[in-house]
Every structure is written in structure tokens, then in C-alpha cells.
PDB file of N, H, CA, C and O in Angstrom:
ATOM      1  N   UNK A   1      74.965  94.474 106.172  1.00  0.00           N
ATOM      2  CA  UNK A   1      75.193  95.692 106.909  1.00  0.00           C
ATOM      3  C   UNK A   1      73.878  96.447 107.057  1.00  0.00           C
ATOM      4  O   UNK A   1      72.896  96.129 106.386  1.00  0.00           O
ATOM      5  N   UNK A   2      73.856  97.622 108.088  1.00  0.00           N
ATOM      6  H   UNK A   2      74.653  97.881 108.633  1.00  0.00           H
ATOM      7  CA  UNK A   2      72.646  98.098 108.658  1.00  0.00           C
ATOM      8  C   UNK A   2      72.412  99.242 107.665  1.00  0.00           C
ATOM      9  O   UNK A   2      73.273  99.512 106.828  1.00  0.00           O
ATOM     10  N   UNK A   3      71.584  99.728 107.724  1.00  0.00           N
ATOM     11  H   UNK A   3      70.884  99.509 108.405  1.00  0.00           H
ATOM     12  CA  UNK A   3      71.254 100.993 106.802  1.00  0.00           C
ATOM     13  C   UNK A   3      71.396 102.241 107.916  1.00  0.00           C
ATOM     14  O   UNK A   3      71.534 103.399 107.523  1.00  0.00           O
ATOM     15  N   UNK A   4      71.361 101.979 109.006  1.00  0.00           N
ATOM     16  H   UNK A   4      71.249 101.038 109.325  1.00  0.00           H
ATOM     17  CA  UNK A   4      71.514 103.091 109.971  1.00  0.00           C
ATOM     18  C   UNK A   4      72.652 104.004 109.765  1.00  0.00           C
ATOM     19  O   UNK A   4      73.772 103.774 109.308  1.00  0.00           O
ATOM     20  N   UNK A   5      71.920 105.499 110.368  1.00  0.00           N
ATOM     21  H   UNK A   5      71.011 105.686 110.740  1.00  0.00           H
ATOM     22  CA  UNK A   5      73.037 106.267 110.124  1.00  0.00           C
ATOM     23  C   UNK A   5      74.059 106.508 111.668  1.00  0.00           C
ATOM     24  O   UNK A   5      73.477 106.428 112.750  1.00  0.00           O
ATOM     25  N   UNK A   6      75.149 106.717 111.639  1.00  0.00           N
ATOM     26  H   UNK A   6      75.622 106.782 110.760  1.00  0.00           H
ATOM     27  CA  UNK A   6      75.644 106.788 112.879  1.00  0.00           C
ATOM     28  C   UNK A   6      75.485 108.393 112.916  1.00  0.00           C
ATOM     29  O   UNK A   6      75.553 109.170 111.963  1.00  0.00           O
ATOM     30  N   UNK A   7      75.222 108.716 114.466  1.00  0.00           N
ATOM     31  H   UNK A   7      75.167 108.085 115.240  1.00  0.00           H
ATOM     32  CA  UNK A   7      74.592 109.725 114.987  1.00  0.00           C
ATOM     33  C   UNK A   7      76.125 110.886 115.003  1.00  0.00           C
ATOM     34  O   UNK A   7      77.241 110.535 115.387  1.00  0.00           O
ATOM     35  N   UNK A   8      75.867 111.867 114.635  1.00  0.00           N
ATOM     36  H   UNK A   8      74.960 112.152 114.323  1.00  0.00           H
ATOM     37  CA  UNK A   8      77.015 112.851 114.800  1.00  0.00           C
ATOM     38  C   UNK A   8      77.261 113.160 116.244  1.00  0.00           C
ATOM     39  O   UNK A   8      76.557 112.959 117.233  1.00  0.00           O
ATOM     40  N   UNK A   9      78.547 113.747 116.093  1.00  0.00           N
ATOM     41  H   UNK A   9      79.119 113.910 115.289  1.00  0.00           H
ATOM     42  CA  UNK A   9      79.353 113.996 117.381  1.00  0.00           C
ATOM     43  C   UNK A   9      80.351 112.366 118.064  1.00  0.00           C
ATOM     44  O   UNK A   9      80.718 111.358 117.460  1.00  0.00           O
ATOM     45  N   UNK A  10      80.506 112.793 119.586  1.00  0.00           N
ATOM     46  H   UNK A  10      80.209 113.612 120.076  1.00  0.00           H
ATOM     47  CA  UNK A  10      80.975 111.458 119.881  1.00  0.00           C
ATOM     48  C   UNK A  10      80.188 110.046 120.657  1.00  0.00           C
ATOM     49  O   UNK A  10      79.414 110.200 121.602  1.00  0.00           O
ATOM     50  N   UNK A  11      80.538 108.667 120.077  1.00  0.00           N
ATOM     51  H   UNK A  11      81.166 108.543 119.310  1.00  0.00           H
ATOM     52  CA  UNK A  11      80.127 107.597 120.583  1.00  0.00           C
ATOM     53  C   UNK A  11      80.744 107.684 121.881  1.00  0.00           C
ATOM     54  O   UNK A  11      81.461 108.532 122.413  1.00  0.00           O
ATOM     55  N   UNK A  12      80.166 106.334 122.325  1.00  0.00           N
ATOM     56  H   UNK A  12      79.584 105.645 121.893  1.00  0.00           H
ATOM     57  CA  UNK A  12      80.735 106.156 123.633  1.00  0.00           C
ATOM     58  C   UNK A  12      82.334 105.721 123.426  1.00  0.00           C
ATOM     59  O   UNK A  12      83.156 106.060 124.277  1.00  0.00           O
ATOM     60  N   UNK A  13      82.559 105.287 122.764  1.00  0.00           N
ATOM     61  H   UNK A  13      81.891 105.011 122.073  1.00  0.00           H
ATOM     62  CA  UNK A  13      84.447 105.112 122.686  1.00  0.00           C
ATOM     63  C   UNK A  13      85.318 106.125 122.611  1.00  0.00           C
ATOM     64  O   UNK A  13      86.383 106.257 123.213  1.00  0.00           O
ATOM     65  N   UNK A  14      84.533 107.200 121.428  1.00  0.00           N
ATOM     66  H   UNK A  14      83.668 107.093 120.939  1.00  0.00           H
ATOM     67  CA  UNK A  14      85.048 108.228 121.743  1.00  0.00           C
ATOM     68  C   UNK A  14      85.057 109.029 123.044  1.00  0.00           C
ATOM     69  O   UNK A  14      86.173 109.405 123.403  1.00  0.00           O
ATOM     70  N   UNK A  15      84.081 109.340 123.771  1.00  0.00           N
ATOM     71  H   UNK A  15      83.175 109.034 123.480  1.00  0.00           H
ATOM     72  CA  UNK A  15      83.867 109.925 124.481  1.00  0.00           C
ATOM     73  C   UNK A  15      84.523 109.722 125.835  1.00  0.00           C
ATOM     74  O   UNK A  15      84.711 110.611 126.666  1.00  0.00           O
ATOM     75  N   UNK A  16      84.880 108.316 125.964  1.00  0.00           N
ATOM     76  H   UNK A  16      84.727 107.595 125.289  1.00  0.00           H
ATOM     77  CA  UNK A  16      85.713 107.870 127.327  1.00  0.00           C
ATOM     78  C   UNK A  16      87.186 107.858 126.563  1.00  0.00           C
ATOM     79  O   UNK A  16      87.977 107.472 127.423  1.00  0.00           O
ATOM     80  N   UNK A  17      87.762 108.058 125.574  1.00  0.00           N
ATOM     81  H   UNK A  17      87.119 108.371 124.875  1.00  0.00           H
ATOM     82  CA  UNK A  17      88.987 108.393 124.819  1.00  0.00           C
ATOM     83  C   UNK A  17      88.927 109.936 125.412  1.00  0.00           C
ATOM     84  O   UNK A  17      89.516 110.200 126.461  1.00  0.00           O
ATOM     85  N   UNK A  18      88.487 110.531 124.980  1.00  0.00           N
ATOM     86  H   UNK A  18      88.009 110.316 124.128  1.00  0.00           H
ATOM     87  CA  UNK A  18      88.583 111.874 125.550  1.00  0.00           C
ATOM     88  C   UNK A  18      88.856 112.249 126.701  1.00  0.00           C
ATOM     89  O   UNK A  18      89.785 113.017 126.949  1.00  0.00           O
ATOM     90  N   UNK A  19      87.866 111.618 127.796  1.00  0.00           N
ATOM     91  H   UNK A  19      87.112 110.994 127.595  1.00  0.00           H
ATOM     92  CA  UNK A  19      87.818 111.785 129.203  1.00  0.00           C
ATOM     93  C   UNK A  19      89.138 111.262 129.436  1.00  0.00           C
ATOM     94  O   UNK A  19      89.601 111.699 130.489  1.00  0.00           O
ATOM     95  N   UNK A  20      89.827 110.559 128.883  1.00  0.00           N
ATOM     96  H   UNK A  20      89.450 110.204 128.027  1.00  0.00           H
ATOM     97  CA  UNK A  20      90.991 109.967 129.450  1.00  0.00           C
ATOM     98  C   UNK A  20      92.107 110.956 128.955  1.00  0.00           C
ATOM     99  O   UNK A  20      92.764 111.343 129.922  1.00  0.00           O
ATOM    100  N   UNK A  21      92.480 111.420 127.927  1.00  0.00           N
ATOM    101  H   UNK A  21      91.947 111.107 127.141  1.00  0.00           H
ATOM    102  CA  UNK A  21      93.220 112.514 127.875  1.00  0.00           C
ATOM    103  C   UNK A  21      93.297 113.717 127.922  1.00  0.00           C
ATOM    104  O   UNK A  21      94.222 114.510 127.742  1.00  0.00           O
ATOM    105  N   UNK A  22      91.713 113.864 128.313  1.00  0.00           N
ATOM    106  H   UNK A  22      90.962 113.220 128.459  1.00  0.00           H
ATOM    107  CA  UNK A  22      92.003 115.265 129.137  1.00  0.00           C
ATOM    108  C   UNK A  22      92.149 114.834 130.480  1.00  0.00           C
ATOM    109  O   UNK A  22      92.514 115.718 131.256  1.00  0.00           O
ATOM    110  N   UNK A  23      91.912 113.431 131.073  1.00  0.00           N
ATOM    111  H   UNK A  23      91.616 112.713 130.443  1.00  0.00           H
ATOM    112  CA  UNK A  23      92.496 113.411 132.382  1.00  0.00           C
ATOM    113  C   UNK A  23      94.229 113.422 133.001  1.00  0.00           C
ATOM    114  O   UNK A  23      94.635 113.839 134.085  1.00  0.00           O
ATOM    115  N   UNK A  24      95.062 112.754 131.775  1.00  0.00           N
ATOM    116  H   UNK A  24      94.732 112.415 130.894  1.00  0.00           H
ATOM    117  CA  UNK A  24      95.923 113.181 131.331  1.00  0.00           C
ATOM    118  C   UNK A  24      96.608 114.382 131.867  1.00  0.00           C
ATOM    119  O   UNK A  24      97.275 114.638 132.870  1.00  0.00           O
ATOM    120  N   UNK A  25      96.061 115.225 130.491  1.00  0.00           N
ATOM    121  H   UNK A  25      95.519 115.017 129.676  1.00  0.00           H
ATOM    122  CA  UNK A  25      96.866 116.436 130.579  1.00  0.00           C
ATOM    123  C   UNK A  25      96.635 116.994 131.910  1.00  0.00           C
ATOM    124  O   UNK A  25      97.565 117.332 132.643  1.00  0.00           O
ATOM    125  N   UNK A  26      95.152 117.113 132.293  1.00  0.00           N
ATOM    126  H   UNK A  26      94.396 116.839 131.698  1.00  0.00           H
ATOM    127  CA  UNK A  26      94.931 117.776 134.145  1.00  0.00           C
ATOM    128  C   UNK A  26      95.909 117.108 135.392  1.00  0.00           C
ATOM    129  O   UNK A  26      96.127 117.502 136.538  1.00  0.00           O
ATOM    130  N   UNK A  27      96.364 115.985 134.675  1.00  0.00           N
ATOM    131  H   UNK A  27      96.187 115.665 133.745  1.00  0.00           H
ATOM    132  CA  UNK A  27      97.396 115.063 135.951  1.00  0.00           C
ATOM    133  C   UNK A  27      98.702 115.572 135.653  1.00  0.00           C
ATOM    134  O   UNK A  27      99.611 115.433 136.470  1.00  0.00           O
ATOM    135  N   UNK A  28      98.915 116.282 134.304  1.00  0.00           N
ATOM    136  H   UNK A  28      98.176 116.396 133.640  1.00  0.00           H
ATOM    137  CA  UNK A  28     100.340 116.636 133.821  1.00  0.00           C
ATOM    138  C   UNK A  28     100.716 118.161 134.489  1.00  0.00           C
ATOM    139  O   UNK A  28     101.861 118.356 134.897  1.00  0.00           O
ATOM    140  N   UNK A  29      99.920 118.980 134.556  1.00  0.00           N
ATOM    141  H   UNK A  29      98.990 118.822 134.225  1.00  0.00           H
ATOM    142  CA  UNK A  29      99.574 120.235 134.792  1.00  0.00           C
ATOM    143  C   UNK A  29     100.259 120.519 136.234  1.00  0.00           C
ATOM    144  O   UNK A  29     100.910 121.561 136.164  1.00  0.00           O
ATOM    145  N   UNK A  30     100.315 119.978 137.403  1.00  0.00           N
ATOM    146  H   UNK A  30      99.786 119.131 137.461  1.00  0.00           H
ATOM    147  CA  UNK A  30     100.824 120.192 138.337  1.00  0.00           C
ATOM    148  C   UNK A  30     102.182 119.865 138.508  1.00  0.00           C
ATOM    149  O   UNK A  30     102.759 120.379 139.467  1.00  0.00           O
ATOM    150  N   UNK A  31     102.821 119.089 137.743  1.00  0.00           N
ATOM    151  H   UNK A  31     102.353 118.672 136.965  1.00  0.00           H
ATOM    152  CA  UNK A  31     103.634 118.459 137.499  1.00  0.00           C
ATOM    153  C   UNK A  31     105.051 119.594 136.833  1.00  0.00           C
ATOM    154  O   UNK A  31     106.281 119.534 136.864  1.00  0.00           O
ATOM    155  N   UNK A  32     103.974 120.617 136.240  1.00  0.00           N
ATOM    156  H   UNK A  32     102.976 120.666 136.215  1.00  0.00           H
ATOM    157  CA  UNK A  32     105.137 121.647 135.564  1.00  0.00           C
ATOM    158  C   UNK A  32     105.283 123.039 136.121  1.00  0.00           C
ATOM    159  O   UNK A  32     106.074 123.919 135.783  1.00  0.00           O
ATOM    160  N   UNK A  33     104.060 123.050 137.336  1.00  0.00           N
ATOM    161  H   UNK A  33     103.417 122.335 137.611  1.00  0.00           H
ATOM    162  CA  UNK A  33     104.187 124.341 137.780  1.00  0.00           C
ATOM    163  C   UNK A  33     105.405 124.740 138.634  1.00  0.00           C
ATOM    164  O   UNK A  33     106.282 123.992 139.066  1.00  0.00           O
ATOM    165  N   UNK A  34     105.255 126.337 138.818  1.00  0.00           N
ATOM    166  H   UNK A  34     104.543 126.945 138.467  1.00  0.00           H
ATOM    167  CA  UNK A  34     106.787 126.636 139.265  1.00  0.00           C
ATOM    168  C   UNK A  34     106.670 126.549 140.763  1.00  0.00           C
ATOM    169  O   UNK A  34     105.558 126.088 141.023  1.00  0.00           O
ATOM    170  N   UNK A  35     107.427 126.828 141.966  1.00  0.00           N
ATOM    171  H   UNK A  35     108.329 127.203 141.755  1.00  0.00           H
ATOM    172  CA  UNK A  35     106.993 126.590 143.164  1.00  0.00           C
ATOM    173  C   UNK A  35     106.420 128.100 143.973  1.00  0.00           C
ATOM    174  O   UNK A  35     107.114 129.117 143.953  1.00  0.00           O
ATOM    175  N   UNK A  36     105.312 128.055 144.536  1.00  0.00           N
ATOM    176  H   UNK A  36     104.748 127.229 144.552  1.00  0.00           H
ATOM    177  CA  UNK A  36     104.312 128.885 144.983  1.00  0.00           C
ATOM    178  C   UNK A  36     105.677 130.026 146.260  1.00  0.00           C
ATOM    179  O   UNK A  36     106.370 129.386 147.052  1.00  0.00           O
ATOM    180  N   UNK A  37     105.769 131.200 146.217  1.00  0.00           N
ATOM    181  H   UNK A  37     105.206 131.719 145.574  1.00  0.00           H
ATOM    182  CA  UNK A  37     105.937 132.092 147.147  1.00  0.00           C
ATOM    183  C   UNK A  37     105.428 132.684 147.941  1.00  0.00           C
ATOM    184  O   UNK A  37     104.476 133.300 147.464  1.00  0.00           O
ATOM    185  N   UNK A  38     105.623 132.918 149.477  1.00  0.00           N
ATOM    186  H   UNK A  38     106.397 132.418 149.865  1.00  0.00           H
ATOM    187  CA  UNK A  38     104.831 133.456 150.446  1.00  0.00           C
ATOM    188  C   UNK A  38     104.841 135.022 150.076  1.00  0.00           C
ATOM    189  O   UNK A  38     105.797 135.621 149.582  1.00  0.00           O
ATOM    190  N   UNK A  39     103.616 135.553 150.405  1.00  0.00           N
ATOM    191  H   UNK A  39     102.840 135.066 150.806  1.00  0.00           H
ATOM    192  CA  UNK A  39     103.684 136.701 150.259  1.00  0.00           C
ATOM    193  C   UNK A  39     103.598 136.946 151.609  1.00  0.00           C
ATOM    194  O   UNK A  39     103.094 136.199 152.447  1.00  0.00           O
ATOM    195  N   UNK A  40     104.325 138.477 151.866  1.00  0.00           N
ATOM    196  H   UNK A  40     104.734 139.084 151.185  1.00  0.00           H
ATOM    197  CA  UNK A  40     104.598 139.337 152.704  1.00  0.00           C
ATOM    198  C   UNK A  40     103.816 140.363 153.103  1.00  0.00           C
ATOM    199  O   UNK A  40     104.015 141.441 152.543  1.00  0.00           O
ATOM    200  N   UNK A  41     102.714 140.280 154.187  1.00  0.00           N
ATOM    201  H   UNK A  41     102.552 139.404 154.641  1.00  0.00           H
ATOM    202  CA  UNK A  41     101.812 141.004 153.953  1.00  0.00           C
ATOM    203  C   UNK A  41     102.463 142.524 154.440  1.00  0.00           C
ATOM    204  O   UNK A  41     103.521 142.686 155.047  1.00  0.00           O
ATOM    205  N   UNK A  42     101.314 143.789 153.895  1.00  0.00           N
ATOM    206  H   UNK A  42     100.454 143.658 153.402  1.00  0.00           H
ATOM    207  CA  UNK A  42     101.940 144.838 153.885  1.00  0.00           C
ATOM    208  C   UNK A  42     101.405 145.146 155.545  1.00  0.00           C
ATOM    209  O   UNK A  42     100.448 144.509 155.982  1.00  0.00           O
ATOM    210  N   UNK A  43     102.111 146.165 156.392  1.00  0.00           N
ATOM    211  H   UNK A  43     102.889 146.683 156.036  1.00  0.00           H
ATOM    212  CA  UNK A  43     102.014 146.830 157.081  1.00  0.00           C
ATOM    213  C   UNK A  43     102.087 146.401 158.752  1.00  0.00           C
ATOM    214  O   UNK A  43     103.153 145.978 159.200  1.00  0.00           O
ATOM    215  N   UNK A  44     100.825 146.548 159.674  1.00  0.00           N
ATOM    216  H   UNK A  44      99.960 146.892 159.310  1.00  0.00           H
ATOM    217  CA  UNK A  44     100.863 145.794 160.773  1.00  0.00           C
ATOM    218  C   UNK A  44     100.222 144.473 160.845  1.00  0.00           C
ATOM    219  O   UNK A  44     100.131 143.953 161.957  1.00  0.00           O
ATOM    220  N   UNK A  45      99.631 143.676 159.509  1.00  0.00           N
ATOM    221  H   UNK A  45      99.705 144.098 158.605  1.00  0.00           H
ATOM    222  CA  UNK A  45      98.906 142.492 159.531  1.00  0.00           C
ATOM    223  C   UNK A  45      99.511 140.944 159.871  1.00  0.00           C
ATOM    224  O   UNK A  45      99.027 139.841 160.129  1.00  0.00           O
ATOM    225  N   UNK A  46     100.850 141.526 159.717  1.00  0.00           N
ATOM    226  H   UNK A  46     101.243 142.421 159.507  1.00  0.00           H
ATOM    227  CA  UNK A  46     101.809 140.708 160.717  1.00  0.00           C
ATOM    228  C   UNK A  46     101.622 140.621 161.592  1.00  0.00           C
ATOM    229  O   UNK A  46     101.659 139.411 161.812  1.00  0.00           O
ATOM    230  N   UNK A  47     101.339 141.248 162.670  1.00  0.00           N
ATOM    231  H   UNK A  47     101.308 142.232 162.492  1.00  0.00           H
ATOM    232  CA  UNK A  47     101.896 141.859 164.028  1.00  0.00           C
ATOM    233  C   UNK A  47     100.831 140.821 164.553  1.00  0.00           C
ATOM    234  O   UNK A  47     100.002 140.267 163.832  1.00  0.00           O
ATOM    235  N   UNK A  48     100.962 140.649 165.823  1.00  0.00           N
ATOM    236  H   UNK A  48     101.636 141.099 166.409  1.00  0.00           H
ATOM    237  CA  UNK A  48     100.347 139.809 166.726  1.00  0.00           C
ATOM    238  C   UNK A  48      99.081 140.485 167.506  1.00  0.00           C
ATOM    239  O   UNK A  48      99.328 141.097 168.545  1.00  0.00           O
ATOM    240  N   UNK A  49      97.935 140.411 167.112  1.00  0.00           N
ATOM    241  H   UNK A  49      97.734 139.914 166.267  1.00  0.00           H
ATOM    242  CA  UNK A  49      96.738 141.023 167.624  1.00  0.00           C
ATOM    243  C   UNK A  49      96.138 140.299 168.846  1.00  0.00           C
ATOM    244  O   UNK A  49      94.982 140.662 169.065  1.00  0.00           O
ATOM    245  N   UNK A  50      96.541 139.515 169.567  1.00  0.00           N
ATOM    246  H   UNK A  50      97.480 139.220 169.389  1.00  0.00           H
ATOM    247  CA  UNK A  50      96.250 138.905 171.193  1.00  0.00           C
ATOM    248  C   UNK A  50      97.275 140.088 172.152  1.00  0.00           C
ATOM    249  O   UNK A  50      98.415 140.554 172.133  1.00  0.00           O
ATOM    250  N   UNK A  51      95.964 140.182 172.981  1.00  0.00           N
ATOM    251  H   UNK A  51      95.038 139.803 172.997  1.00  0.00           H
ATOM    252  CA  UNK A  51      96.293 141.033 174.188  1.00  0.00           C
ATOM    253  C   UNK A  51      96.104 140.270 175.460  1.00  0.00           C
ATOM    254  O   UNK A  51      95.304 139.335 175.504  1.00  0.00           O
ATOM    255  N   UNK A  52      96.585 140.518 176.161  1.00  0.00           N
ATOM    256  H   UNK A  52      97.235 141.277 176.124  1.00  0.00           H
ATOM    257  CA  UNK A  52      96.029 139.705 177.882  1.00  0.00           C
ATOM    258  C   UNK A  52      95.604 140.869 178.868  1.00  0.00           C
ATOM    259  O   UNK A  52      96.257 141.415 179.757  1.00  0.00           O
ATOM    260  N   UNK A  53      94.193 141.098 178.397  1.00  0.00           N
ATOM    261  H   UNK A  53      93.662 140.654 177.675  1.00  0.00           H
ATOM    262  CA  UNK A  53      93.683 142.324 179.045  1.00  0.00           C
ATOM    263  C   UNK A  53      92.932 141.995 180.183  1.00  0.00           C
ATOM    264  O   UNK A  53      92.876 140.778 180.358  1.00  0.00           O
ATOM    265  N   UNK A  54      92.265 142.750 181.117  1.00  0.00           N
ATOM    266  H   UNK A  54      92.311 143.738 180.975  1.00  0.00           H
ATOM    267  CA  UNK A  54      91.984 141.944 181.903  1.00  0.00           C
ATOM    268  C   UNK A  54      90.649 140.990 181.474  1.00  0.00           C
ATOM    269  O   UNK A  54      90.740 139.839 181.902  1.00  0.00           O
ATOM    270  N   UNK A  55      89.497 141.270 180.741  1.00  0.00           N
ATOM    271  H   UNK A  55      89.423 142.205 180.393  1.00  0.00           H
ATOM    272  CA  UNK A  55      88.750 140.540 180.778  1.00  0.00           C
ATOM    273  C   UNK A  55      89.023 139.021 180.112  1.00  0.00           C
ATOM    274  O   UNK A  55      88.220 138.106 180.295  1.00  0.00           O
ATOM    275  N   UNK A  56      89.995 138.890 179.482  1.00  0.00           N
ATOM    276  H   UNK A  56      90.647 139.634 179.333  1.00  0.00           H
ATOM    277  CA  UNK A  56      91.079 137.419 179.225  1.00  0.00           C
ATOM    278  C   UNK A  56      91.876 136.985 180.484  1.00  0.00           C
ATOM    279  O   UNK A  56      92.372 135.862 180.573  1.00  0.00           O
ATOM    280  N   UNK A  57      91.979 137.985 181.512  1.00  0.00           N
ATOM    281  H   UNK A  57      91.575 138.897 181.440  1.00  0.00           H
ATOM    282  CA  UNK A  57      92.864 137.151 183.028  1.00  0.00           C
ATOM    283  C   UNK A  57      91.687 136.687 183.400  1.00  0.00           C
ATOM    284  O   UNK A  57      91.663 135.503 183.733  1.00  0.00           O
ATOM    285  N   UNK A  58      90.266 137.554 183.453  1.00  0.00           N
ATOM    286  H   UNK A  58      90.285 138.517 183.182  1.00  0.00           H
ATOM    287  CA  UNK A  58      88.946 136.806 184.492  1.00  0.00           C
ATOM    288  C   UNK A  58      88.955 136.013 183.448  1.00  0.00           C
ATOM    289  O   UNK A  58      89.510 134.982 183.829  1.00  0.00           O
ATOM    290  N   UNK A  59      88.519 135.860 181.851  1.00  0.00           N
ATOM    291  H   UNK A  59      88.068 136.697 181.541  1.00  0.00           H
ATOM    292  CA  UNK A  59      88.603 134.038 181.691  1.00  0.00           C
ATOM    293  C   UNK A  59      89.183 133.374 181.973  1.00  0.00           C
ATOM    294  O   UNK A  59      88.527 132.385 182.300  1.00  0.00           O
ATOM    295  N   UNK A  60      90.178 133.237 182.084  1.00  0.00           N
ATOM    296  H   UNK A  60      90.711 134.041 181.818  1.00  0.00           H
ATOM    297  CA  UNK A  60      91.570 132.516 182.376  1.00  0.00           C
ATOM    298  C   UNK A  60      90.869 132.215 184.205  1.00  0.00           C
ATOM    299  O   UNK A  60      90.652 131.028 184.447  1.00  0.00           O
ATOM    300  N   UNK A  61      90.723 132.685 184.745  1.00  0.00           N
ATOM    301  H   UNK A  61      90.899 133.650 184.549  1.00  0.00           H
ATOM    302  CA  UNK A  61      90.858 132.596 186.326  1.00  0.00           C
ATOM    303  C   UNK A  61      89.634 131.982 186.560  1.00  0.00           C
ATOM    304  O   UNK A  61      89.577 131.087 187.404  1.00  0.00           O
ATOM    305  N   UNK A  62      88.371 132.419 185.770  1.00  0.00           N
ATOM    306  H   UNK A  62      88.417 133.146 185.085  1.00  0.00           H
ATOM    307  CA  UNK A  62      87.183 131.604 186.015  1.00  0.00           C
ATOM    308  C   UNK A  62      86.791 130.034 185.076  1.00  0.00           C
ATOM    309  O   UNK A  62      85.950 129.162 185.293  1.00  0.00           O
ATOM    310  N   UNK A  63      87.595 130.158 184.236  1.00  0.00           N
ATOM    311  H   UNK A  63      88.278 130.867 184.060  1.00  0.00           H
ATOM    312  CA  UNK A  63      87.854 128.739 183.616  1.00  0.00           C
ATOM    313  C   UNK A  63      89.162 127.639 183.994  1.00  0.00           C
ATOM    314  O   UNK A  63      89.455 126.568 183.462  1.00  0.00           O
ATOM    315  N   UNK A  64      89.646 128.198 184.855  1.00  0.00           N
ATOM    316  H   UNK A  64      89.409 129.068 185.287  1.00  0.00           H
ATOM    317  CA  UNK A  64      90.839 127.644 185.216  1.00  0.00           C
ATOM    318  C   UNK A  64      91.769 127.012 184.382  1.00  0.00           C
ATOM    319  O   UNK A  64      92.070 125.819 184.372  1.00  0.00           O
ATOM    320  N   UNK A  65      92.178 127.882 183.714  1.00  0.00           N
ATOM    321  H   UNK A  65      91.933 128.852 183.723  1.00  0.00           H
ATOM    322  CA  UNK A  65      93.443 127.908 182.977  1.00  0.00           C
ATOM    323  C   UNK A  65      94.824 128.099 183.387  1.00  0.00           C
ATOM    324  O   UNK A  65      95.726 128.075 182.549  1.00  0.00           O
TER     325      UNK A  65
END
């Protein structure tokens, strides 16, 4: 046997052991969430901000739309 000391922290076995269960749990994670709700925005940010004013009829008429 070697007289070497093994180096602290993790080897490479460890280290791809790890990567694999924390890949794991990050693949498990979506798996338990609850389902996302639309929010309702407050006020007129609903509302429909297109107008057909005239300088949108001259595009319209000079692009032939």
C-alpha cells in the first residue's frame, strides 16, 4: 500500500455522486409545485391601447393593407 495521503474534501466519485442527486432532487422540484394563477391586473392595463387614428389609416393606405 501507498503512503499517500488522500486529499480532503470530495474525489471524483464523490463528486459526480453528488451532482447526480442534487440533479435529482432539481428534477423532483417541479414535480410538486402547486399550479401557477393568472393575475388580474389592476385598473385600465387591461383595456386595449390600439387606436385607428388617422395617421394608422395613412399607414394602412400607403402600405396597402
Amino acid at each position: 500500500m501507498s503512503d499517500k495521503k488522500k486529499p480532503e474534501g470530495l474525489d471524483r466519485r464523490g463528486f459526480l455522486r453528488a451532482m447526480g442527486a442534487g440533479a435529482a432532487v432539481t428534477a423532483a422540484v417541479p414535480l410538486t409545485a402547486t399550479e401557477a394563477q393568472a393575475m388580474k391586473p389592476p385598473g385600465d392595463e387591461g383595456k386595449a391601447r390600439y387606436r385607428e387614428s388617422e395617421h394608422v389609416k395613412t399607414f394602412y393606405k400607403v402600405n396597402r393593407y
